[in-house]
C-alpha positions, 0 to 999 in steps of 0.5 A: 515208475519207481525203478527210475530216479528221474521220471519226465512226463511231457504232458499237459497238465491243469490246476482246476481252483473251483475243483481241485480234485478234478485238475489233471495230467493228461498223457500221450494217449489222450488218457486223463489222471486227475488229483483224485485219481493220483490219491491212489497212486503209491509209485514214487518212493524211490524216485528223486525227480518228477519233471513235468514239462507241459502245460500249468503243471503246478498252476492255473488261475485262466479257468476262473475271473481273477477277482473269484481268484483272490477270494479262492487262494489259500496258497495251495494252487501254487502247488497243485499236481506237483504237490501231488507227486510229491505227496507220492514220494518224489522228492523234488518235483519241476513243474510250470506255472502258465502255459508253455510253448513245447519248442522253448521248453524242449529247449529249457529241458534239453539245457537243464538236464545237460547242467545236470549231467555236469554233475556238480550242480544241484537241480536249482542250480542246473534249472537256474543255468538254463534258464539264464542261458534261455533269457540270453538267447536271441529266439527265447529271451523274453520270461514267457519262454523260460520263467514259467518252470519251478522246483518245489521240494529239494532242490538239492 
């Protein structure tokens, strides 16, 4: 994977705040990475940006009751896997912060990456573009299909 400066893993991915080495991504053959599985991993050196479009890639708290939740939080689950790949190398990694649905996303995606291609934008720009374009559409107006995806690391 270092050979690329994009890397887009479309995945389902969970924050798990009881046991946060047992969080995980979860790939197309059904195999599972966890945090402690990706501690071995040393891939992302020259890669730019991690997307992972799927499923509470940089958070989870629906595992636990939230009062358990405020007594847990230290901050770091907002980052969870995300941190991880960034903890690997990646500069700048966009991940989800609930449980998304794959038709907005792919729609999200699809947007973001095309104001990317514009070329004089930075990824915070071009995610804020889409997801302002999303939040004006008919079928994806409201937060839930849009609000959900951020950038943590350089947004630049």
């Amino acid at each position: 994977m270092n050979r690329f400066d994009v890397i887009h893993l479309a995945t389902h991915g969970e924050f798990l705040p009881l046991k946060p080495l047992d969080s995980f991504i979860t790939f197309g053959n059904g195999e599972h990475a966890t945090l402690r599985d990706m501690e071995e991993w040393n891939v992302f050196t020259n890669v730019d940006m991690i997307v992972l479009s799927a499923c509470q890639t940089a958070l989870s708290v629906d595992t636990v009751d939230p009062e358990a939740i405020k007594e847990l939080s230290s901050g770091i689950e907002i980052l969870g896997i995300a941190y991880q790949m960034q903890r690997k190398g990646a500069q700048t990694t966009l991940a989800s912060l609930w449980k998304v649905q794959d038709e907005s996303t792919q729609v999200l995606m699809t947007e973001f990456y095309r104001q990317l291609q514009q070329g004089d934008l930075t990824k915070a720009e071009a995610l804020r573009r889409a997801q302002q374009k999303l939040s004006q559409s008919e079928n994806y107006a409201h937060p839930f299909h849009w609000a959900a995806f951020i950038l943590i690391g350089n947004g630049l």
